[in-house]
N, C-alpha and C positions, 0 to 999 in steps of 0.2 A: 802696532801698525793696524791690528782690526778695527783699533777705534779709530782711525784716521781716516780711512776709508770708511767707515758707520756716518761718521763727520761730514764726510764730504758726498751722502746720501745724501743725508738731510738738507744739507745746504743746496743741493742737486733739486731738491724737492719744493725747498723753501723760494726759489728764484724762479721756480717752473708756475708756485703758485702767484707770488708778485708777477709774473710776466701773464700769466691769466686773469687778473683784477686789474690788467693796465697799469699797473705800479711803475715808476724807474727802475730800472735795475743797471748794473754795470753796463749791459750791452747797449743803454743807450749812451753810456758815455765814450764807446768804441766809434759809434757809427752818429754824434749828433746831425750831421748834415741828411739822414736819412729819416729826422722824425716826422718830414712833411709828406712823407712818400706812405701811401696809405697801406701800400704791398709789406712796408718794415714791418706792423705789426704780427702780420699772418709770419712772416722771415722770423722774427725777434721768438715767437712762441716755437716754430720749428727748431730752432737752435737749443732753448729750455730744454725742452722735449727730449731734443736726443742726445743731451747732456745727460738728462734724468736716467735717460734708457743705459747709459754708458756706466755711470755712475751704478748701478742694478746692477749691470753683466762684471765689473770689475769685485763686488760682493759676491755674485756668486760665484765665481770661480777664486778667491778666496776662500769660501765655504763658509760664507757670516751670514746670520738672518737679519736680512734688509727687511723684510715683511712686517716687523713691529712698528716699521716709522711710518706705515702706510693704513687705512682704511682697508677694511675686503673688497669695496670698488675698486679705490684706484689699485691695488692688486690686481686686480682681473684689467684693467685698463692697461698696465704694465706689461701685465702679458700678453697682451692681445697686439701692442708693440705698434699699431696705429695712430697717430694724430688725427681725429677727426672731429666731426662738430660735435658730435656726444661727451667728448672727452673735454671740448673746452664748455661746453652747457655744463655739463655737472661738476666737474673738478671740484669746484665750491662750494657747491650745493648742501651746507651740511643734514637736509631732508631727505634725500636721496639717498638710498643704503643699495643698491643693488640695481643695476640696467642688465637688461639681460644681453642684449645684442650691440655689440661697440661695432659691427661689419655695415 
C-alpha cells in the first residue's frame, strides 16, 4: 500500500508539473469545452495544486516520506500550502534552488 500511495505522489506531482508547462493533461479531457475560457487555466492549475497538496497529506498520515520525490523548493512550496505566482514562476525553474518568501 505505501507504494501506491508514493505512486500516486508522484503522479500528483508529475500532472501538477504538465499542467504548469501548459501541457494536456486529463483535465482537459474532462472539461474540452472549457479550453477557450482563459479563467480554465488558472482553474486547471488550482485543481493540480490541491490534488498535489492532498496527495502529500494522504502520505503523511501514513507516515511515508514523500520528501524524496520533491526538490527543497518545492518542499517548502508544499508547505507553505499557497498557489501563488512564485509557485507557478519557479515550479520549473531548474536554476532556482531556494525562494525565500512564497507569501
Amino acid at each position: 500500500m505505501a507504494s501506491n500511495i508514493l505512486r500516486y505522489v508522484q503522479e500528483a506531482k508529475e500532472n501538477f508539473d504538465r499542467t504548469v508547462d501548459c501541457k494536456h493533461t486529463k483535465f482537459d479531457d474532462l472539461y474540452p469545452f472549457m479550453l477557450e475560457d482563459p479563467n480554465f487555466f488558472w482553474y486547471k492549475r488550482h485543481a493540480a495544486w490541491s490534488r498535489l497538496l492532498m496527495a502529500v497529506e494522504i502520505a503523511e498520515r501514513e507516515g511515508l516520506e514523500w520528501r524524496d520525490l520533491f526538490k527543497p523548493l518545492h518542499q517548502a512550496m508544499i508547505a507553505n500550502k499557497v498557489l501563488n505566482r512564485k509557485v507557478l514562476d519557479y515550479w520549473l525553474e531548474p536554476s532556482v534552488t531556494e525562494v525565500v518568501e512564497f507569501e
